[in-house]
Each structure stands twice: as structure tokens, then as C-alpha cells.
NUTI-720146 format. One record per residue: x negated, y negated, z negated of N, C-alpha, C in turn. Coordinates in steps of 0.05 Angstrom, whole numbers, padded with zeros to 5 digits, always signed. Atoms other than C-alpha are relative to their C-alpha. Example, Ala and Ser with C-alpha at 12.3 -4.5 7.8 and 13.67 -1.06 7.14 Angstrom:
-00018+00024+00000-00246+00090-00156-00018-00024+00000
+00016+00024+00001-00273+00021-00143+00015-00022-00014
# end
This chain:
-00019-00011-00020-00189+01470-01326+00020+00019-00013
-00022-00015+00017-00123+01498-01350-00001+00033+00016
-00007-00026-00003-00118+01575-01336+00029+00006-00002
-00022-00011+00005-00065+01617-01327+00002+00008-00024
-00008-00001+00034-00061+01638-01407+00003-00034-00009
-00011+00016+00018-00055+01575-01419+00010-00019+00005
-00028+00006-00012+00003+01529-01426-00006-00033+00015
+00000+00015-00024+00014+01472-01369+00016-00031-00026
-00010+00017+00034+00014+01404-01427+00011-00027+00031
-00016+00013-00011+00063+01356-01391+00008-00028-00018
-00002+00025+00021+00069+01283-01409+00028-00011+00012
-00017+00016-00004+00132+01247-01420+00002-00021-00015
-00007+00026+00028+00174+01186-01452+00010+00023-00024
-00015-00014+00024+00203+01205-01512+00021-00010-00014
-00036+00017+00003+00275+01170-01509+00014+00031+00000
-00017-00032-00002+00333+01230-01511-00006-00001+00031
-00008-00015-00022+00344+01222-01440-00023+00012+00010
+00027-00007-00007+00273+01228-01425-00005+00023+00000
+00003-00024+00006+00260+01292-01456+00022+00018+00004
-00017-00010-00012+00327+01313-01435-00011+00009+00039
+00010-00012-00029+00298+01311-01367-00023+00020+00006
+00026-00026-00002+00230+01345-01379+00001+00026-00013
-00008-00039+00009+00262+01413-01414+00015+00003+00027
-00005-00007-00028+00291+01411-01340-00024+00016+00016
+00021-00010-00010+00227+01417-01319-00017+00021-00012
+00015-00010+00018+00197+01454-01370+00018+00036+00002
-00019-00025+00000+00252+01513-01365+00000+00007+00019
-00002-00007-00019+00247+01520-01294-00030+00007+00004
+00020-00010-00004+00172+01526-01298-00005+00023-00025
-00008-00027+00015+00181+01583-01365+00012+00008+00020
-00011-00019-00010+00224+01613-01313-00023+00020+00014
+00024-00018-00011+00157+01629-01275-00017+00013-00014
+00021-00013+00021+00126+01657-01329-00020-00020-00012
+00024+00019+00016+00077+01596-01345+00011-00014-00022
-00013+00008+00030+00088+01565-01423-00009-00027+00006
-00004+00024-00014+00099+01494-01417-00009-00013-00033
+00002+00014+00028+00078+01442-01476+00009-00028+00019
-00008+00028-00011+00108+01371-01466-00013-00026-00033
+00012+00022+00009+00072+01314-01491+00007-00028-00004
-00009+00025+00000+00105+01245-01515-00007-00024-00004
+00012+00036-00005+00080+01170-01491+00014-00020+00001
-00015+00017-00002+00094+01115-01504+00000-00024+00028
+00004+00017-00030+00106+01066-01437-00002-00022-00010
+00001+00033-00005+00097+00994-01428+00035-00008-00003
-00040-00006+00008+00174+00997-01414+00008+00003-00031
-00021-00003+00031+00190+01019-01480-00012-00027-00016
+00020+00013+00019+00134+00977-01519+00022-00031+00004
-00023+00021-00016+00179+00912-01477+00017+00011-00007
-00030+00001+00003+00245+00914-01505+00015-00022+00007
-00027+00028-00002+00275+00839-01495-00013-00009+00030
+00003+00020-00030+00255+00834-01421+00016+00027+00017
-00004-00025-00008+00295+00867-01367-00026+00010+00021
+00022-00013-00018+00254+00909-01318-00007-00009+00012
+00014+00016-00020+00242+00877-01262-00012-00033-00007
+00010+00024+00009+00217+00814-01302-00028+00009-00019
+00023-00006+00032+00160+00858-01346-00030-00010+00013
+00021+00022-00025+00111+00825-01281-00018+00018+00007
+00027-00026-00018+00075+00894-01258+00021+00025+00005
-00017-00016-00017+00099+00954-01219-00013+00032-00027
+00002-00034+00012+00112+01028-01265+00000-00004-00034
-00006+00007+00041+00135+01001-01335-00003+00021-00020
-00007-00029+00014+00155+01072-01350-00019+00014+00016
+00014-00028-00019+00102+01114-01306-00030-00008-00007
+00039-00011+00003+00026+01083-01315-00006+00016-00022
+00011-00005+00023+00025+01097-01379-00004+00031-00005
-00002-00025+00011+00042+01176-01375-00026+00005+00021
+00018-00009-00022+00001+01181-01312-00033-00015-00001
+00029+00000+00015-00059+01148-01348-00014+00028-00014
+00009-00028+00020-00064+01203-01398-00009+00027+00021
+00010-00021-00018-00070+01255-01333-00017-00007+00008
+00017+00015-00001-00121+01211-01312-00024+00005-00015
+00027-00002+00025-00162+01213-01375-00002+00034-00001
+00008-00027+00003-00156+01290-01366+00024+00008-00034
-00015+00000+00022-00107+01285-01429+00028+00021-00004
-00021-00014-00013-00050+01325-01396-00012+00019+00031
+00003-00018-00028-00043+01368-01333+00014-00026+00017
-00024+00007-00030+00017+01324-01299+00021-00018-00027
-00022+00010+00013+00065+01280-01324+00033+00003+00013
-00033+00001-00007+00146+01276-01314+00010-00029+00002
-00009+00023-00003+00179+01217-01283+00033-00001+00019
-00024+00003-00018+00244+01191-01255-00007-00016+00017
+00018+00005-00026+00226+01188-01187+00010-00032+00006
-00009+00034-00012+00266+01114-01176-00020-00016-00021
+00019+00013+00023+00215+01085-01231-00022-00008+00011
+00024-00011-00009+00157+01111-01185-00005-00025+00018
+00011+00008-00028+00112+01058-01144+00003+00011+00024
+00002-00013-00021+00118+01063-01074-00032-00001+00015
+00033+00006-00013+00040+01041-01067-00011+00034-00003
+00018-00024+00013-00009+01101-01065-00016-00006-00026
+00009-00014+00033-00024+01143-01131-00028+00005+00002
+00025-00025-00003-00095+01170-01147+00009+00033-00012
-00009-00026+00005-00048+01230-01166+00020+00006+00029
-00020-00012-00021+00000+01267-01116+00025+00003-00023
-00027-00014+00009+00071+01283-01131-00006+00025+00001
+00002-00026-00007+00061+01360-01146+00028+00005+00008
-00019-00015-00002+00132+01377-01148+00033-00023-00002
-00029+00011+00004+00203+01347-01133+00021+00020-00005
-00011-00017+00000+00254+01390-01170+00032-00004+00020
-00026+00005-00007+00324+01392-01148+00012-00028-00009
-00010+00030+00014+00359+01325-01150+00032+00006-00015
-00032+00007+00012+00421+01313-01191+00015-00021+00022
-00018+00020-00020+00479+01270-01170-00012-00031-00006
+00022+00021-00013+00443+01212-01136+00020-00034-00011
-00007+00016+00002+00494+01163-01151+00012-00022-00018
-00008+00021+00021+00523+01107-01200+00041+00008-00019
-00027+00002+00014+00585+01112-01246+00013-00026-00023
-00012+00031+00017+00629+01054-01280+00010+00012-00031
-00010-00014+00028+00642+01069-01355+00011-00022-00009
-00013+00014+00014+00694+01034-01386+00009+00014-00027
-00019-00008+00027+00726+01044-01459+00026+00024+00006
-00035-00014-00008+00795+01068-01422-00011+00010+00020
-00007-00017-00018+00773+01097-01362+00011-00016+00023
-00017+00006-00015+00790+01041-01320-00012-00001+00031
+00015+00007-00025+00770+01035-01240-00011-00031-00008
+00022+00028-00013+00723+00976-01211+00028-00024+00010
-00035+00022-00019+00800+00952-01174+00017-00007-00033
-00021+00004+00023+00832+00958-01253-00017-00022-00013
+00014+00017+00013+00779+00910-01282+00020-00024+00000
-00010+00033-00006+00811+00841-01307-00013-00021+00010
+00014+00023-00013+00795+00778-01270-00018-00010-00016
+00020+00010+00016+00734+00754-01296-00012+00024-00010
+00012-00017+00028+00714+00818-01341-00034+00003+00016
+00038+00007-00002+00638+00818-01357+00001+00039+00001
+00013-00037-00013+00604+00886-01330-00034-00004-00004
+00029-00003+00006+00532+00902-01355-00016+00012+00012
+00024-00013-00012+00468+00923-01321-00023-00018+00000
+00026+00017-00005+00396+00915-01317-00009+00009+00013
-00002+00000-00035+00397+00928-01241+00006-00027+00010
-00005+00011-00009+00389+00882-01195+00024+00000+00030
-00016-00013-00020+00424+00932-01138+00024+00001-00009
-00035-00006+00006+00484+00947-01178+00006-00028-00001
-00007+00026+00007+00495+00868-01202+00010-00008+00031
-00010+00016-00028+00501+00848-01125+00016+00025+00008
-00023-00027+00001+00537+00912-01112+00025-00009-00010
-00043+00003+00012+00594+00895-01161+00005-00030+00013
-00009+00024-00004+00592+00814-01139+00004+00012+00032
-00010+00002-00028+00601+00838-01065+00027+00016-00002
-00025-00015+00007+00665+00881-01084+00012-00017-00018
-00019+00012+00018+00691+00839-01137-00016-00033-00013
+00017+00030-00001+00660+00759-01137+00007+00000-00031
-00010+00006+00026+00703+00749-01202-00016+00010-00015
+00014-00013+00027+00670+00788-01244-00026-00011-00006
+00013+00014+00016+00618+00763-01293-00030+00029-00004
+00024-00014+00002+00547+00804-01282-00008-00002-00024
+00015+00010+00026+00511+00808-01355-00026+00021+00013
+00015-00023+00000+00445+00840-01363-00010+00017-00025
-00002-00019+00016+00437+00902-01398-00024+00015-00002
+00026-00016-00003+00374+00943-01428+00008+00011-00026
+00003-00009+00015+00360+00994-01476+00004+00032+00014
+00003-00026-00006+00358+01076-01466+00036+00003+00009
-00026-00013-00002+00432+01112-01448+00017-00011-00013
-00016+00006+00029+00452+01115-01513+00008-00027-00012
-00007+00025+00008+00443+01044-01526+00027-00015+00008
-00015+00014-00007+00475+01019-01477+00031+00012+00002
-00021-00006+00009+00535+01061-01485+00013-00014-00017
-00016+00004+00021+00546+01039-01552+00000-00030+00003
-00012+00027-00012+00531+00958-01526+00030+00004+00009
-00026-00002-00014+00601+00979-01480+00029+00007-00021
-00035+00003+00021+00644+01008-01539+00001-00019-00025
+00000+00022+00034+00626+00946-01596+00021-00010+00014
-00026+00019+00001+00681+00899-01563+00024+00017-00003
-00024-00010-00007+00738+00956-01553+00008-00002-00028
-00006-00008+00032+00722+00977-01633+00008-00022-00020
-00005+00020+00013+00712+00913-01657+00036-00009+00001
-00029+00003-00020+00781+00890-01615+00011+00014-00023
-00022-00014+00025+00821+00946-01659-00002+00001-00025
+00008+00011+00030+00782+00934-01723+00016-00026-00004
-00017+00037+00011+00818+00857-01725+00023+00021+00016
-00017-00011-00005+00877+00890-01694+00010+00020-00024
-00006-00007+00026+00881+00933-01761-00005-00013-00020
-00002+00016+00015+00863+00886-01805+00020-00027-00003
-00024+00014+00000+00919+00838-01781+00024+00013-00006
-00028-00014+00000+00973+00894-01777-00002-00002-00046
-00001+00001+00021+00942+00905-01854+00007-00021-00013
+00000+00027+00019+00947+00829-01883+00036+00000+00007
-00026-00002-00013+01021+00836-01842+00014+00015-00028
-00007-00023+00016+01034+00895-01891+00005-00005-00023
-00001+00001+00025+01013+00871-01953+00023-00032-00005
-00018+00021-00001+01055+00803-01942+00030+00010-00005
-00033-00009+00002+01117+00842-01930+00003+00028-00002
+00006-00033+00012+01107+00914-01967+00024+00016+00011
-00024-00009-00010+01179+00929-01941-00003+00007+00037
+00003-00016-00017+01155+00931-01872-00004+00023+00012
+00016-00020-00002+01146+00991-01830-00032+00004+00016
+00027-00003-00020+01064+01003-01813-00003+00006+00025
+00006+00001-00032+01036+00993-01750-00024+00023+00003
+00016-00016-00002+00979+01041-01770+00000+00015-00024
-00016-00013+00019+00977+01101-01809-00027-00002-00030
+00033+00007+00016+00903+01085-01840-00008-00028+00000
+00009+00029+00011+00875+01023-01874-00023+00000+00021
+00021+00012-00015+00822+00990-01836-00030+00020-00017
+00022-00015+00012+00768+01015-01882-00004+00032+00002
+00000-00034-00008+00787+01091-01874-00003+00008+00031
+00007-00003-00028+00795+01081-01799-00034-00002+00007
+00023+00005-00010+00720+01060-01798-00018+00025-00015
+00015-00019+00019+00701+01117-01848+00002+00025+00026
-00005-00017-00022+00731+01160-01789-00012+00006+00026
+00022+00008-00030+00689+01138-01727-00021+00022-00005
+00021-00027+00000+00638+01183-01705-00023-00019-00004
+00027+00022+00006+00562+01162-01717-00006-00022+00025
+00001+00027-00023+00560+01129-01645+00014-00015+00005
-00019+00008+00004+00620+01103-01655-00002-00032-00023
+00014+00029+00028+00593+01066-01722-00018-00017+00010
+00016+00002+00002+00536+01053-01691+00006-00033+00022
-00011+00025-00029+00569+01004-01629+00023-00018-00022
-00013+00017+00018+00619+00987-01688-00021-00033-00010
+00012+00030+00010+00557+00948-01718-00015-00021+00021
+00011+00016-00015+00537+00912-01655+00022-00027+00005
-00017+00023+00000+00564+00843-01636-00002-00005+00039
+00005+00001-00030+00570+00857-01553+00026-00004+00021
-00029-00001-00010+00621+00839-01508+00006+00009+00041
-00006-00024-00011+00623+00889-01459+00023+00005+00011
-00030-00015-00005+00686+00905-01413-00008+00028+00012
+00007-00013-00015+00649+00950-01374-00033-00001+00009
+00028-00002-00010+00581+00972-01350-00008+00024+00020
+00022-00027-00007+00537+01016-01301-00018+00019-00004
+00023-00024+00004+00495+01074-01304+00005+00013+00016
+00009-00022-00020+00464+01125-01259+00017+00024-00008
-00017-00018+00005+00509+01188-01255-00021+00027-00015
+00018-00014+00005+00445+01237-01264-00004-00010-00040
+00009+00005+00029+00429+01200-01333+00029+00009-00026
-00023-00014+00018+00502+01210-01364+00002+00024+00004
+00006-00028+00003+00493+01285-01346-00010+00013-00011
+00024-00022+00013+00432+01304-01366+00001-00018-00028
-00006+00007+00034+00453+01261-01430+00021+00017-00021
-00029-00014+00009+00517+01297-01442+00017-00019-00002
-00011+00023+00008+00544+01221-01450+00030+00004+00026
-00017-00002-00023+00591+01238-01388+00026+00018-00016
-00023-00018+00009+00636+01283-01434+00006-00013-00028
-00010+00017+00021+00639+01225-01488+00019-00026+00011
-00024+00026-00012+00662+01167-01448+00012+00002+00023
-00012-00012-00021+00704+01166-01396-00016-00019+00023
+00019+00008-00023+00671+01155-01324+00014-00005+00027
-00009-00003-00026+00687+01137-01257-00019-00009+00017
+00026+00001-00014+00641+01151-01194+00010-00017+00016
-00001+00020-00022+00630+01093-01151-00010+00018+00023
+00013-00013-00030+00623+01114-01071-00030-00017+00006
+00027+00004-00019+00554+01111-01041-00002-00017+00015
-00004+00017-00026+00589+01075-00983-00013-00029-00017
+00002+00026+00007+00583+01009-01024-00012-00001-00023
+00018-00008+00023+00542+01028-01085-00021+00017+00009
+00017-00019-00014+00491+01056-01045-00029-00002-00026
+00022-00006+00024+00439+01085-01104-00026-00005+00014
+00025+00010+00005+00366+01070-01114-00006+00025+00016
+00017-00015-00014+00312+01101-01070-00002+00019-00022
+00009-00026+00017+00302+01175-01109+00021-00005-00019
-00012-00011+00013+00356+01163-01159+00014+00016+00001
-00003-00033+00006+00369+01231-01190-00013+00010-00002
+00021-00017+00001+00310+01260-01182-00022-00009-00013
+00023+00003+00017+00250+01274-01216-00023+00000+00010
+00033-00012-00013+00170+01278-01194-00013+00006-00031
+00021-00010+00014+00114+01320-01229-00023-00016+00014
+00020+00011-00008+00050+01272-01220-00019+00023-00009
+00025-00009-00003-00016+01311-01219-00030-00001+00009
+00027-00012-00021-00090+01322-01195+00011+00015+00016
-00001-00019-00017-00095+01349-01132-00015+00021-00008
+00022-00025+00002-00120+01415-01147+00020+00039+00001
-00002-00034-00010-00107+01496-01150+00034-00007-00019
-00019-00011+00015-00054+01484-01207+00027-00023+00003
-00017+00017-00017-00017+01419-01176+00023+00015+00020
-00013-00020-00010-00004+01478-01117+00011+00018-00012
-00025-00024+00021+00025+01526-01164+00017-00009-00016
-00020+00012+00009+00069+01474-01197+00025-00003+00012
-00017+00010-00033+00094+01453-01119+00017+00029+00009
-00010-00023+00000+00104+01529-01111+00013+00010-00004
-00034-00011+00022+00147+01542-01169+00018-00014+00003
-00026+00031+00002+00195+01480-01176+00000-00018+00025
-00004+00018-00020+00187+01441-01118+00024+00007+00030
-00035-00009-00025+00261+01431-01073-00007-00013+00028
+00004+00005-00019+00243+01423-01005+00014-00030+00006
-00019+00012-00020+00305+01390-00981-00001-00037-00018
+00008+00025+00016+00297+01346-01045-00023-00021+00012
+00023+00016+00001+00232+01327-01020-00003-00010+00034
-00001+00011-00028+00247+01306-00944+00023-00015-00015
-00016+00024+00002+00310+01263-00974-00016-00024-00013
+00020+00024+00017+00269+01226-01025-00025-00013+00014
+00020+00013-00018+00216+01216-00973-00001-00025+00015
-00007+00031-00019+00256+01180-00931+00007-00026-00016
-00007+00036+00020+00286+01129-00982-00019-00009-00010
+00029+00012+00007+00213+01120-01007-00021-00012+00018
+00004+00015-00022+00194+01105-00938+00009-00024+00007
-00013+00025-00011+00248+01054-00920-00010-00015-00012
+00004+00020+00026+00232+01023-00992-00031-00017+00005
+00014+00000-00013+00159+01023-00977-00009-00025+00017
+00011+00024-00031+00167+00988-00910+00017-00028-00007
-00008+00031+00012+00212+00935-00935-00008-00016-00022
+00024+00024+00023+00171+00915-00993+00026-00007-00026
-00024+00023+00023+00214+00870-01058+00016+00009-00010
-00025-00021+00018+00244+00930-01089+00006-00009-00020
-00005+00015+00031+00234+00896-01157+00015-00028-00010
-00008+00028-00004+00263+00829-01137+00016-00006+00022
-00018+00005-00021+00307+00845-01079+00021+00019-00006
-00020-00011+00006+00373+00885-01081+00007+00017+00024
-00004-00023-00018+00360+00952-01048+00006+00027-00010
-00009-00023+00003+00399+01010-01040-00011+00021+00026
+00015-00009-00025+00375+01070-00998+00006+00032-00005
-00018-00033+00015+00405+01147-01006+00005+00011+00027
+00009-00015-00023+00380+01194-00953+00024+00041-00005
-00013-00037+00014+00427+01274-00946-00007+00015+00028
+00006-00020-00025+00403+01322-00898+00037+00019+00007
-00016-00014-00025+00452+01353-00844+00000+00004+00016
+00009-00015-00016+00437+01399-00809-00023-00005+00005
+00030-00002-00006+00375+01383-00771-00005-00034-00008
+00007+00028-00003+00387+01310-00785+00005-00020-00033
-00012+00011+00028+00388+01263-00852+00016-00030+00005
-00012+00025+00007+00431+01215-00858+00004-00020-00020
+00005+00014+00020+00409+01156-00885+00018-00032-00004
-00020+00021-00001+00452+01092-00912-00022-00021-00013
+00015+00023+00010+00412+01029-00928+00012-00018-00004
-00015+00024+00009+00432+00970-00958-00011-00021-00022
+00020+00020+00017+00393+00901-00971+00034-00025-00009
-00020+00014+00014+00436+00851-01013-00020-00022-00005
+00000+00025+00014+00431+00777-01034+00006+00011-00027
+00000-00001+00037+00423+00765-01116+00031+00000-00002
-00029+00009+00012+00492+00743-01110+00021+00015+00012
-00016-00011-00014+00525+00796-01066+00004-00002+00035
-00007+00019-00028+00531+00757-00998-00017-00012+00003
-00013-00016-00027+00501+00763-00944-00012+00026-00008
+00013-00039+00003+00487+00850-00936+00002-00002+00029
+00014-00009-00020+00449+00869-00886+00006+00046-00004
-00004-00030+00011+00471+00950-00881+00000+00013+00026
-00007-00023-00023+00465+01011-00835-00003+00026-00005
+00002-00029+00003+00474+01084-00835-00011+00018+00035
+00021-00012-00021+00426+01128-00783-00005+00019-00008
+00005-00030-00003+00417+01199-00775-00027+00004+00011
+00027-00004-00010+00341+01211-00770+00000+00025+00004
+00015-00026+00000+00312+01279-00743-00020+00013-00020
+00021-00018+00021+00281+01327-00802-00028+00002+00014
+00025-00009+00001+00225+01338-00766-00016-00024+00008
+00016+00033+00005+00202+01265-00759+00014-00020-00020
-00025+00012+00017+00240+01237-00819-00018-00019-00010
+00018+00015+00007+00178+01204-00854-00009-00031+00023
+00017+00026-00025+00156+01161-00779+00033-00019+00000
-00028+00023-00009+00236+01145-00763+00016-00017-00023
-00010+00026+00026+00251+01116-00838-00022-00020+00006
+00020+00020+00004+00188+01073-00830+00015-00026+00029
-00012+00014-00025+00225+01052-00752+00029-00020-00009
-00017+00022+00007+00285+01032-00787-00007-00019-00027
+00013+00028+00018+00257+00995-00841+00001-00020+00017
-00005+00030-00019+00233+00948-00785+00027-00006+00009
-00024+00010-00010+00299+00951-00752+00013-00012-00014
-00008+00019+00025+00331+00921-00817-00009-00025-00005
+00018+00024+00010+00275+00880-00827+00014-00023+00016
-00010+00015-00016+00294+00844-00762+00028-00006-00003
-00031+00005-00003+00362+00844-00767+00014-00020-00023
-00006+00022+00017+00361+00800-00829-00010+00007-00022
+00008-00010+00023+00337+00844-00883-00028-00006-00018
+00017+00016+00012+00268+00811-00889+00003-00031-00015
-00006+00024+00014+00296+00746-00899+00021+00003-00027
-00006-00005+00029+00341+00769-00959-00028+00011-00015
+00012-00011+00006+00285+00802-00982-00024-00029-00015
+00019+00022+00014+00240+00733-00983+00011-00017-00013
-00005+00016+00026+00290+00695-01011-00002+00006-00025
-00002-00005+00024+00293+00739-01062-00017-00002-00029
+00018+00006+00015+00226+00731-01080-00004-00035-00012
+00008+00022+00006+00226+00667-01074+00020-00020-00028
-00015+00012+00028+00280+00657-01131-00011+00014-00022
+00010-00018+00030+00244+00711-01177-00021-00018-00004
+00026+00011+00012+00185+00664-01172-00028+00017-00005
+00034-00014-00001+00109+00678-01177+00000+00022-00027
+00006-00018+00032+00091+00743-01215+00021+00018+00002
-00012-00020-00010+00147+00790-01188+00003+00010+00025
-00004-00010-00028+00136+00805-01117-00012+00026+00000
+00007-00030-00007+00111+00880-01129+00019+00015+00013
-00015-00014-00022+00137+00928-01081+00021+00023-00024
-00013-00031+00023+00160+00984-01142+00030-00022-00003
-00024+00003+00017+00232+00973-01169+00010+00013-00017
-00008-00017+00024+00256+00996-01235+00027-00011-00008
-00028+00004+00011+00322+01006-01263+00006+00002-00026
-00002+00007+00028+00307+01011-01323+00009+00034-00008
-00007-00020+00012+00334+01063-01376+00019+00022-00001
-00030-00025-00017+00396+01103-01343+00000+00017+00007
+00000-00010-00022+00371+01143-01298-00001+00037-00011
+00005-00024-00003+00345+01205-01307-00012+00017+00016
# end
């Protein structure tokens, strides 16, 4: 039994953004005076590299594995990004939901360009099934790819074609140059010094072979990466990018016990924890999170949350969508009411087709988005 002298051992991944998220947690619980140790596991998720998420054929890619070790008594509690999280019952509790970050999705291009500036056709990366029908219901043209690896990766997948692109773009202006030494240069650096110049992430997407015009990620994960002040970003609206049940936020898994309650005590955001409720409810009651294309992003006002749901076809078309203002003080019963109301309204039947194209061996209720989030 951990005492108060001693420190509260916390299991995480151990990717940057990962541990970028649990000194979140870890600094807000030092704020209370308790000394925090964080502990790094490896997931099933990570161990799987060439499959995307919702194809690895079991629910919590990234979560049994930390919330084993609490289990075996190995830890106190683990750290998770709450959209990762089964919606089945845990033999742990959520101790603590801290404050959520910004809940929603951002488009990263090379330049900076909108979702409306994209060229006809340009390929856009993710390994979401929500965002993929997301962008084909806004923009059919465009060419879905799928995308995996931590933040960082996939950043530098998005800038190999821009670099590459101006690498042969200086190497032509150069062969130009040496043909006719009398011309005047198009650049003021040889190809070779321009690449000596790149930063290490820079080199590092230099040596990939990816062709990338554009890609998604969760807004919370380029934050708490710092990646939001390297590339340039633009936030997609909610209205039609309606984010993942809980993305942004985090859960502390635990034993129910004395020190679970004094985790909940210190760090745990109320308001956080009635929004995330409800989108874990809707999710929940509609089932095929891993194999259907659901969005779900709950905000309290005033006494009431307003929640936006939104089931999608693989391919964009048809969406089933509604926005409903539940009462706070029955928010848990009236997300489970509109679930059904969706269900009926068409949202189960996207839901079975969807299974029924993922095929046997993905119908678990969890959905993962894989490595973005935060």
C-alpha cells in the first residue's frame, strides 16, 4: 500500500508525446505535495507498427498493457489518452480526469494551406477512420492515405514530398548553372549545403520517400508536442470535424481504493468529467467505434451540454448527425436516449455496414486513433 511518504509510481508509453502528457499529470499532482515517479511500457500499439489501429483485432492497443502492470500491483495507476480508452467496463476506475485540452483536429500542411486551398486530388494522411470520412464528405476529390507512427513521425512523413520537391528543384536550377556559368542563380546555395542546413527533423523527412500533401492530427497532440509552433496549422470546425469521443483529454486508471480518492481529489476537472461522460456514453450505446466513423464532442452551458454527434459512412456519404442540449444533471441517462435516437434514425445501419466491410475480427466497441492525440 503506497503511503503518503511515498511517491505515487505512474505507468505510461514512452513515445515524446506520451510522456509529454504524463509530466502534465505528474506536475499537477507535485503541485499537491505528493512525488510522482512515472513508469515506461511498452503497448501492443507500439510493439504493431505496420498495421493501422483499428485493424490490430482487439480493443486498447495503447491502454491494456499500462493498466496490466496496475493490475499486477506493479504501479499505482496508469496515464492514458482518454479516446484510446475502451468503452466496456474496467476492473480499474478512472481515478481522475484532468483538464481537457483543445478537443479538436487540425490540418497541417507544408505552406499553411486551408482544407478549401488543397489541389484537386491532393493525398491527405490519417490513421482515423473519423477524419478520412470527414475530409471525403467535405472534399470527395481528395485521395484519403493511411497514416501511423507517433507525432513526430508523422510530421516528418508530411514534409518528405515538399523537401524532396525543392531538393530536384535545386539540383535542376544547379545542372542549369553549370551548363551556362554566365547565368544568373536561381539559388544562393548548392544543393548539398542547402541539405547541410535543414534542421534534424527536417533531415530526417528529407530521408523518407512519402508523398504527403497534407495530413491530420488532433490539436491537443501538436500542443502538448510543441509541433504546433514548427509547422504551420489550421483548425478544422467541430461543426464538420466533429472530434473523437474524449479527444483531449486524459484518464488516471487505478484501484478503487483510499489513494484512487486522493488522486480524484487533487487533479480531477469536474466539468471535464460530465463532458467526456457523455461522449463515452453515446459511443458506448452505439457500439463500432473501431470500425465505424464516429464523432462525438460534448461542452457544457450553463446547466446544459451540448452535444454534436456524427455517424459517417467509410466513404463520407450518407451522415447521420445531430446536435442536443442535454441537462447536467441527467447527462449520463439522456446521452444513452440519444444514442438510440441516432441509432433509429439511420446511425445503426451505417454502423453495421461498417462492420460488415471491416470483416470478422474488428467489431469491438473501443476506437483508437492511433498516435496523435494526446
Amino acid at each position: 500500500m503506497t503511503t503518503r511518504s511515498d511517491p505515487i509510481r505512474l505507468a505510461t508509453r514512452g513515445s515524446d508525446l506520451a510522456l509529454a502528457q504524463a509530466e502534465t499529470v505528474k506536475r499537477a499532482l507535485s503541485g499537491r505535495r505528493r512525488e510522482v515517479e512515472l513508469v515506461t511500457v511498452e503497448t501492443t500499439g507500439d510493439r504493431i507498427r505496420d498495421e493501422l489501429i483499428h485493424r490490430l483485432g482487439k480493443t486498447g492497443a495503447f491502454v491494456r498493457s499500462l493498466d496490466e502492470e496496475v493490475l499486477k500491483g506493479e504501479v499505482d495507476g496508469a496515464i492514458h489518452s482518454m479516446k484510446d480508452m475502451p468503452t466496456e467496463d474496467s476492473r480499474l476506475v478512472v481515478a481522475a480526469i484532468p483538464q481537457r485540452a483543445a478537443a479538436g483536429d487540425r490540418l497541417v500542411t507544408p505552406e499553411g494551406a486551408t482544407l478549401e486551398e488543397l489541389p484537386e486530388g491532393a493525398t491527405v494522411g490519417t490513421g482515423s477512420l473519423r477524419r478520412g470520412a470527414q475530409l471525403l464528405a467535405q472534399r470527395p476529390d481528395l485521395t484519403v492515405e493511411p497514416l501511423r507512427g507517433n507525432v513526430d513521425t508523422r510530421v516528418e512523413k508530411l514534409l518528405s514530398k515538399s523537401l524532396n520537391e525543392e531538393y530536384d528543384r535545386r539540383v535542376a536550377a544547379d545542372e542549369e548553372r553549370k551548363a551556362d556559368p554566365d547565368a544568373e542563380p536561381e539559388f544562393d546555395s548548392r544543393p548539398e549545403e542547402w541539405v547541410e542546413g535543414l534542421s534534424e527533423r527536417e533531415r530526417r523527412a528529407f530521408g523518407r520517400e512519402e508523398s504527403f500533401d497534407a495530413i491530420v492530427l488532433a490539436a491537443a497532440g501538436l500542443e502538448r508536442s510543441g509541433l504546433d509552433r514548427e509547422v504551420p496549422t489550421r483548425e478544422l470546425p467541430v461543426e464538420t470535424f466533429v472530434p473523437a469521443a474524449g479527444q483531449g483529454a486524459l484518464a488516471v486508471t487505478m484501484e478503487d481504493d483510499d489513494l484512487a480518492r486522493e488522486v480524484n481529489g487533487a487533479i480531477d476537472h469536474p466539468r471535464t468529467r460530465v463532458e467526456t461522460t457523455v461522449e463515452r456514453s453515446v459511443l458506448a450505446s452505439l457500439g463500432g467505434g473501431c470500425v465505424a466513423p464516429i464523432g462525438i464532442h460534448a461542452v457544457i452551458q450553463g446547466e446544459h451540454v451540448r452535444t454534436r454527434v456524427q455517424v459517417l459512412a467509410r466513404g463520407g456519404e450518407p451522415t447521420v448527425s445531430v446536435t442536443r442540449d442535454l441537462p447536467v444533471e441527467r447527462h449520463a441517462e439522456t446521452a444513452r436516449d440519444l444514442a438510440e435516437e441516432l441509432a433509429d434514425r439511420g446511425a445503426r445501419d451505417l454502423i453495421e455496414e461498417a462492420k460488415r466491410e471491416a470483416g470478422e475480427g474488428e467489431t469491438d466497441t473501443e476506437r483508437t486513433e492511433g498516435e496523435d492525440e494526446g
